[in-house]
N, CA, C and O atoms as CSV, one atom per row, in Angstrom:
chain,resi,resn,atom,element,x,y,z
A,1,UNK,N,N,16.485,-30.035,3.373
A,1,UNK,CA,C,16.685,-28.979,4.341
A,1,UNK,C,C,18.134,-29.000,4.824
A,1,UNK,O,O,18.565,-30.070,5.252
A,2,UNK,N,N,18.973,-27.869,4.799
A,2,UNK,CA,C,19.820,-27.500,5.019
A,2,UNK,C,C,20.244,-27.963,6.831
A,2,UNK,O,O,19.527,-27.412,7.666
A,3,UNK,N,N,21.257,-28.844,7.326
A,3,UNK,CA,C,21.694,-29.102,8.417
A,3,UNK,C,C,22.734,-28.811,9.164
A,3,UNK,O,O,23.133,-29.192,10.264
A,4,UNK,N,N,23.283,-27.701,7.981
A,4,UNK,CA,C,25.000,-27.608,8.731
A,4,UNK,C,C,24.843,-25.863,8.482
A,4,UNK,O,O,23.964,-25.325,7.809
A,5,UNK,N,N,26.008,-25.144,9.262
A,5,UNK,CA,C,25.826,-24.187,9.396
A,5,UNK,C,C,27.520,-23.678,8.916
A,5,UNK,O,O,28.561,-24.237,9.260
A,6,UNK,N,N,27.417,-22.797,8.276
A,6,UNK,CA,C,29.064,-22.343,7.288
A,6,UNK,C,C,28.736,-20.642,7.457
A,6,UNK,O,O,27.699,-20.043,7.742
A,7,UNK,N,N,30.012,-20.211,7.166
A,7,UNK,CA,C,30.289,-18.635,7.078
A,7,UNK,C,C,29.826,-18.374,5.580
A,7,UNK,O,O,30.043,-18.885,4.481
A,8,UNK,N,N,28.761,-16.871,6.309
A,8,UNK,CA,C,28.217,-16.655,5.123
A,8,UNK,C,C,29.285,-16.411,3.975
A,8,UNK,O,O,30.432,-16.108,4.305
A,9,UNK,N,N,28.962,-16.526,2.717
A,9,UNK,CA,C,29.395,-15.565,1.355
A,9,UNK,C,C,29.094,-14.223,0.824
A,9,UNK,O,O,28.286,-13.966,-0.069
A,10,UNK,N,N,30.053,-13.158,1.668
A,10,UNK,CA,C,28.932,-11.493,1.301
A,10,UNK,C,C,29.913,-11.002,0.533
A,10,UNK,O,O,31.135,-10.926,0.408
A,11,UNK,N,N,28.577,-10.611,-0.066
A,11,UNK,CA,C,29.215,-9.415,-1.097
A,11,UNK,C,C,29.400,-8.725,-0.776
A,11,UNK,O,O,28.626,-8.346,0.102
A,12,UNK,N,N,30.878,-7.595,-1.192
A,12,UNK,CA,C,31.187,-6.530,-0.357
A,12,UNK,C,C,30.670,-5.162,-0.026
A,12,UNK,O,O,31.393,-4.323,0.513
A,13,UNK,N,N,29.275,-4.908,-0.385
A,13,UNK,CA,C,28.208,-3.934,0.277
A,13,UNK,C,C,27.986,-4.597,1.637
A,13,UNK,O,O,28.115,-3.939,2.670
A,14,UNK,N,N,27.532,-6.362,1.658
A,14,UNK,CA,C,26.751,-6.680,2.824
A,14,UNK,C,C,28.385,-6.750,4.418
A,14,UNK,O,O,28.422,-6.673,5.646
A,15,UNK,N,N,29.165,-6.892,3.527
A,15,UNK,CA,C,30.656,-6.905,4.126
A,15,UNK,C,C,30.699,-5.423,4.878
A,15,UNK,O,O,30.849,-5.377,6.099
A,16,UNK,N,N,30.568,-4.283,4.127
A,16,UNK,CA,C,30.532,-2.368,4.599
A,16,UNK,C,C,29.464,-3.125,5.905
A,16,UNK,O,O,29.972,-3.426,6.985
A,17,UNK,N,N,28.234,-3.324,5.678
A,17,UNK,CA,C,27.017,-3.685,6.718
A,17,UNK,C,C,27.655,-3.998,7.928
A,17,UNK,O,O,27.567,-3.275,8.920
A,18,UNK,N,N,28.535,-5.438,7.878
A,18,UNK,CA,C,28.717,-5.823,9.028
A,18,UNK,C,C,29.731,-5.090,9.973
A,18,UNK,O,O,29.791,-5.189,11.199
A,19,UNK,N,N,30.664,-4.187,8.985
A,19,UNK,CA,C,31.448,-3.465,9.534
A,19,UNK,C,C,31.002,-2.710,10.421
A,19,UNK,O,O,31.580,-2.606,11.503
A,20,UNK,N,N,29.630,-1.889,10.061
A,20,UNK,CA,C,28.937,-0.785,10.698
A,20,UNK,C,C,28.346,-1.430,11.503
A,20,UNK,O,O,28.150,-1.057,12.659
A,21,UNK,N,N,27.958,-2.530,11.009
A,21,UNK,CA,C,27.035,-3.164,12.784
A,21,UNK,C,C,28.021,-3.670,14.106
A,21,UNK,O,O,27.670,-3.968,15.247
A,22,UNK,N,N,29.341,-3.648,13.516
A,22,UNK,CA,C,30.290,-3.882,14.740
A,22,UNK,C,C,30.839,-2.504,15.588
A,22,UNK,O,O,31.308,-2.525,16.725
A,23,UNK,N,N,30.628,-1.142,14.608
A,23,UNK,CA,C,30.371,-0.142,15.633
A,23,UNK,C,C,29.106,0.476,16.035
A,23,UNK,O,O,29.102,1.480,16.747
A,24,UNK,N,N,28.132,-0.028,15.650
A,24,UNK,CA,C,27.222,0.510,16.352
A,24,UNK,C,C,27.011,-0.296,17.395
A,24,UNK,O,O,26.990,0.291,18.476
A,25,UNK,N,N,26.822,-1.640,17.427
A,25,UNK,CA,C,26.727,-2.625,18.314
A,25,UNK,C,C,27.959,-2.696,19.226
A,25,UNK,O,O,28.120,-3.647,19.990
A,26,UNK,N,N,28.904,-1.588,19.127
A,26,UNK,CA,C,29.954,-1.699,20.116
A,26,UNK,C,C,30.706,-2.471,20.653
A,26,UNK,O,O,31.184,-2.517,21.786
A,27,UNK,N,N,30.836,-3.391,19.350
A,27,UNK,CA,C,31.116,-5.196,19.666
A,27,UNK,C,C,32.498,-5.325,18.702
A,27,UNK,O,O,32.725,-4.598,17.735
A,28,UNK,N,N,33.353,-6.393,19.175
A,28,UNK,CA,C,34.439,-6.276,18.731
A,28,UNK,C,C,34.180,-6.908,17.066
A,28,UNK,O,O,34.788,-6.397,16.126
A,29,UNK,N,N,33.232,-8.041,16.864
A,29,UNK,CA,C,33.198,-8.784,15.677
A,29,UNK,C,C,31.821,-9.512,15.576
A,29,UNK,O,O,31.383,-10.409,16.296
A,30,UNK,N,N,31.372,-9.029,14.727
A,30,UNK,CA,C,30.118,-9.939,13.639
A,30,UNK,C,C,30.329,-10.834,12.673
A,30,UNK,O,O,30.915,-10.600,11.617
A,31,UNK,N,N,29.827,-11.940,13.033
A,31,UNK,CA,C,30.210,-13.108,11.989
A,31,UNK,C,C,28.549,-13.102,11.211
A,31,UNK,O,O,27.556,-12.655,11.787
A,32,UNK,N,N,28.537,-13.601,10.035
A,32,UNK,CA,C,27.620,-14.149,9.193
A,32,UNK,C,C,27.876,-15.352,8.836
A,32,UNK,O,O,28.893,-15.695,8.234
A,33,UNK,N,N,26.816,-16.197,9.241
A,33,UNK,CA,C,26.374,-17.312,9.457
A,33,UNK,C,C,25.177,-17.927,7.791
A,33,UNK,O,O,24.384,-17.073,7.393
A,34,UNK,N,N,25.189,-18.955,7.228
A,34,UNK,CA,C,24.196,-19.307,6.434
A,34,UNK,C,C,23.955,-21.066,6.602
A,34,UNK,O,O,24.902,-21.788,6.914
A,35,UNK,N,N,22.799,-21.523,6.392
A,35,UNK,CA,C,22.822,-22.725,6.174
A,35,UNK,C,C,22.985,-23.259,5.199
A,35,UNK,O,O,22.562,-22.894,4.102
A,36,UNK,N,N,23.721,-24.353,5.476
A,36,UNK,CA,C,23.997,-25.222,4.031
A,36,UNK,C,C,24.089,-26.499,4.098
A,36,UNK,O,O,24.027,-27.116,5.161
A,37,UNK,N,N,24.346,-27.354,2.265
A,37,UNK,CA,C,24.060,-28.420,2.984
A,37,UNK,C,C,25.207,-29.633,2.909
A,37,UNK,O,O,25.088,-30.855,2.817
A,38,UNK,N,N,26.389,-28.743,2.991
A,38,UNK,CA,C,27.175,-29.628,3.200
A,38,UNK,C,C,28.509,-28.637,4.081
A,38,UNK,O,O,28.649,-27.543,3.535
A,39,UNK,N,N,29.282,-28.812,5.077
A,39,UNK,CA,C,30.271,-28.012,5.407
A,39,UNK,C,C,29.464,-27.384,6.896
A,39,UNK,O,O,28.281,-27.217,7.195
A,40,UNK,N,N,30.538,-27.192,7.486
A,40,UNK,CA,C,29.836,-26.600,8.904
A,40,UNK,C,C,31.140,-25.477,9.376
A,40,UNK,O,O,32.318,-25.299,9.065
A,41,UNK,N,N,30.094,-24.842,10.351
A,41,UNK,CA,C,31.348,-23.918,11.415
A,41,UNK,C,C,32.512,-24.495,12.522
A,41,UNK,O,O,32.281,-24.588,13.728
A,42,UNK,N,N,33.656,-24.821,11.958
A,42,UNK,CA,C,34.315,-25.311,13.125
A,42,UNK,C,C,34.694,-24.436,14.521
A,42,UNK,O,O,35.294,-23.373,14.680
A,43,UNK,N,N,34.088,-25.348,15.420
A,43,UNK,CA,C,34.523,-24.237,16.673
A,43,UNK,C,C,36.079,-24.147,16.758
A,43,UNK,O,O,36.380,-24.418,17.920
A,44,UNK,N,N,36.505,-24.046,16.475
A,44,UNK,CA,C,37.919,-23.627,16.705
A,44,UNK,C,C,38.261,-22.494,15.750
A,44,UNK,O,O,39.345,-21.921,15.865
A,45,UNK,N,N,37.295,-22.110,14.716
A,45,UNK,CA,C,37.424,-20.946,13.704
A,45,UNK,C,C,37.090,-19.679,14.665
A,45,UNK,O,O,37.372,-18.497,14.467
A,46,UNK,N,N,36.431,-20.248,15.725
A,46,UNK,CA,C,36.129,-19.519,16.586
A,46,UNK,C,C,36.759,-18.954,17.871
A,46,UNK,O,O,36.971,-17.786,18.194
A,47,UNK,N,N,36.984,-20.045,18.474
A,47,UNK,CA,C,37.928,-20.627,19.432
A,47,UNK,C,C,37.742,-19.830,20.719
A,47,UNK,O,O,36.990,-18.859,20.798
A,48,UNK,N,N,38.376,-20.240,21.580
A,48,UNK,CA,C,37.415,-19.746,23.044
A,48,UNK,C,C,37.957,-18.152,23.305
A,48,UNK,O,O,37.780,-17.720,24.445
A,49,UNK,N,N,38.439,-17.488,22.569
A,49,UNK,CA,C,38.685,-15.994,22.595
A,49,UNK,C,C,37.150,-15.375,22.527
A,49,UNK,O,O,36.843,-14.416,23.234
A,50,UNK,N,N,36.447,-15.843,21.847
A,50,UNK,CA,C,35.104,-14.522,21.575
A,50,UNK,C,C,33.975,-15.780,22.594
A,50,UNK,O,O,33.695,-16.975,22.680
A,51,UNK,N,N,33.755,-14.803,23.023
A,51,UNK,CA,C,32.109,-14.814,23.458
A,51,UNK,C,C,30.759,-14.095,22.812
A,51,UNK,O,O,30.969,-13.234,21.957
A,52,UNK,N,N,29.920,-14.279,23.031
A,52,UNK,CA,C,28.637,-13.982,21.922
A,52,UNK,C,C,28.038,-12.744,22.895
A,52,UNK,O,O,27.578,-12.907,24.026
A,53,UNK,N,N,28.157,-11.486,22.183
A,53,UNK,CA,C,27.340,-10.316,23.148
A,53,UNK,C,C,25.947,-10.319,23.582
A,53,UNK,O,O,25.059,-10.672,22.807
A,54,UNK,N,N,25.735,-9.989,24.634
A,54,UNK,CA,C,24.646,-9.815,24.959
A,54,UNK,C,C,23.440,-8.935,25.201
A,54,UNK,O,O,23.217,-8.651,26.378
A,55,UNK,N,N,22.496,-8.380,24.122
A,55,UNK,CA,C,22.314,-7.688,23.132
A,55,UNK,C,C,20.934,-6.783,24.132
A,55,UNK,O,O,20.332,-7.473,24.954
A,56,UNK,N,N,20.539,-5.310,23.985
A,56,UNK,CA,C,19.780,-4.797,23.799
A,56,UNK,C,C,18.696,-4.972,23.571
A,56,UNK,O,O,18.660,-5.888,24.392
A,57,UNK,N,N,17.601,-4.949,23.158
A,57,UNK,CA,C,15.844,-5.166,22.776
A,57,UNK,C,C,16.393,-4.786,21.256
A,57,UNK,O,O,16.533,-5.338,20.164
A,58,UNK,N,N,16.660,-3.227,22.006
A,58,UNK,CA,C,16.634,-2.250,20.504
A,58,UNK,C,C,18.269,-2.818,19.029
A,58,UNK,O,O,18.463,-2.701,17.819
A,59,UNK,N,N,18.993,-3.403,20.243
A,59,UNK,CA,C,20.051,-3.483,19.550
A,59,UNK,C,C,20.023,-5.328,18.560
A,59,UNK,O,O,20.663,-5.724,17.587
A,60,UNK,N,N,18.853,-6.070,19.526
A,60,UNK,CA,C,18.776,-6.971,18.507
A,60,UNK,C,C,18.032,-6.988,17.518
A,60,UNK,O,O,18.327,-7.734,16.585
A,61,UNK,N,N,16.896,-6.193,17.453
A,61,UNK,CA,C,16.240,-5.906,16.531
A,61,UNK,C,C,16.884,-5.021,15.570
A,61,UNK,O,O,16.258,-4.876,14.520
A,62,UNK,N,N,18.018,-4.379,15.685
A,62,UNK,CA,C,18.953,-3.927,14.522
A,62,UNK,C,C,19.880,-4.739,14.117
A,62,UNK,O,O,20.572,-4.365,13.170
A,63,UNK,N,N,20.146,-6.125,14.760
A,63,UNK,CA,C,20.813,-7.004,14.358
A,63,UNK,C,C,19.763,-7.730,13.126
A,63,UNK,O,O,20.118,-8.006,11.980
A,64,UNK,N,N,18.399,-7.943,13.715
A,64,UNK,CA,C,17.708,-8.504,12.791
A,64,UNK,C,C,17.390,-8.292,11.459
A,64,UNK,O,O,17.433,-9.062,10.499
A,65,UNK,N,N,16.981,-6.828,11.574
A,65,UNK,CA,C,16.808,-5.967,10.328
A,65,UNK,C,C,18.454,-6.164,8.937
A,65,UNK,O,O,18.505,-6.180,7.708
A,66,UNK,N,N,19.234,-6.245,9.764
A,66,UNK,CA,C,20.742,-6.528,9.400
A,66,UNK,C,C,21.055,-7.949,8.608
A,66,UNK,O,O,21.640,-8.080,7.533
A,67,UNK,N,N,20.539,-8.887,9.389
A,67,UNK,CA,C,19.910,-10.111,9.141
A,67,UNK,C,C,19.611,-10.381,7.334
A,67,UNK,O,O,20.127,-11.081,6.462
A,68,UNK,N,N,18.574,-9.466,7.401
A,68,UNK,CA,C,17.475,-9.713,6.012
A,68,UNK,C,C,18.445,-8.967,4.475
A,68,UNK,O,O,18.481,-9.257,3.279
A,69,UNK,N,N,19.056,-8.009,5.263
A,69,UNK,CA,C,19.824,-7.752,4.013
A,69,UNK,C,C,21.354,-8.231,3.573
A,69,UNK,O,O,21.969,-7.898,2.560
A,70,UNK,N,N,21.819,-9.190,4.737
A,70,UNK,CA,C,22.759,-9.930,3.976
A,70,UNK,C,C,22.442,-11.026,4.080
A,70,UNK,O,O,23.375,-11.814,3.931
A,71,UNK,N,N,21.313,-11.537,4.318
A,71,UNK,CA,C,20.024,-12.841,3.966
A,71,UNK,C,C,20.978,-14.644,4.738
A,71,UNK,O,O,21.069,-15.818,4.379
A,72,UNK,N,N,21.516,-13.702,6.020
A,72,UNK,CA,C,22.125,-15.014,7.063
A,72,UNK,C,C,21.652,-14.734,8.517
A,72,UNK,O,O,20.687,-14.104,8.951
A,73,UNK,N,N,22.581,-15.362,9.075
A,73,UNK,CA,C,22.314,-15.205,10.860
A,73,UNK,C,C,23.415,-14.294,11.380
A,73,UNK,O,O,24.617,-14.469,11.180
A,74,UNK,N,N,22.969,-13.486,11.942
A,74,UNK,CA,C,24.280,-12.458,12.847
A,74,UNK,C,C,24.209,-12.919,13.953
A,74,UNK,O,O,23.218,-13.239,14.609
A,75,UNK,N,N,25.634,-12.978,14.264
A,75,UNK,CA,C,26.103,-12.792,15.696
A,75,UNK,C,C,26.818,-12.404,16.155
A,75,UNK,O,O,27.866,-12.938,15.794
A,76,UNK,N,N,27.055,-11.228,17.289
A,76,UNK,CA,C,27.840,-9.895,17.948
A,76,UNK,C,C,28.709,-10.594,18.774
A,76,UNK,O,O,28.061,-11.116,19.681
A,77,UNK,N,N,30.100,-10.870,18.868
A,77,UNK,CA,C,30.884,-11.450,19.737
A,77,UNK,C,C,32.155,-10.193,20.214
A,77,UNK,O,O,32.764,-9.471,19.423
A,78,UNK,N,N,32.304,-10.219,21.726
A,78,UNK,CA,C,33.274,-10.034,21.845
A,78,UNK,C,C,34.266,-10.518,22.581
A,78,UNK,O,O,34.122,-11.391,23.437
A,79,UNK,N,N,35.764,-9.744,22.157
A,79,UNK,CA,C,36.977,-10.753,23.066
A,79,UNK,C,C,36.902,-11.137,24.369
A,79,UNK,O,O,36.561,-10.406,25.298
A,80,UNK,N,N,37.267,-12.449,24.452
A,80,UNK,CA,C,37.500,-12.412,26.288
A,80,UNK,C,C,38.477,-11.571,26.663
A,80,UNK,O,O,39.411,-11.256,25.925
A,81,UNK,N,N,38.364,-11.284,27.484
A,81,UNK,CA,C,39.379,-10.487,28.087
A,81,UNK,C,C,40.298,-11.593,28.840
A,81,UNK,O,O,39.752,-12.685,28.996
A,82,UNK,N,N,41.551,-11.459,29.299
A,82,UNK,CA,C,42.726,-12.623,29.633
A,82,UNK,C,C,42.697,-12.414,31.017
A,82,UNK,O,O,43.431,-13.071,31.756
């Protein structure tokens, strides 16, 4: 079983996807997430600029559906503001 968590690998249809889920979700950036079993997400790839949005009923369940067809974990972040 997979323990570490890495940026997904999309192909560039599931790549168009996340684009569109960052304007519909009105969010500055969607990352794709997969498990694996070696390699992880460094927080600093991240780094304390984004925060993780805080989502709708309707709007996470279009994250989910989103989910299955580029077959990782989404998550809607946007910038801190300074």
């Amino acid at each position: 079983m997979a323990a570490e968590w890495s940026f997904a690998d999309l192909e560039p249809a599931q790549i168009d996807l996340i684009h569109e889920a960052e304007r519909t979700l009105d969010t500055d950036i969607v990352m794709a997430y997969k498990p694996g079993s070696w390699g992880t997400v460094d927080p600093d790839a991240i780094g304390d600029a984004l925060r993780p949005v805080e989502l709708e009923t309707n709007q996470l369940e279009y994250l989910q559906r989103l989910e299955r067809k580029v077959d990782g974990v989404l998550v809607a972040y946007r910038l801190k503001a300074d």
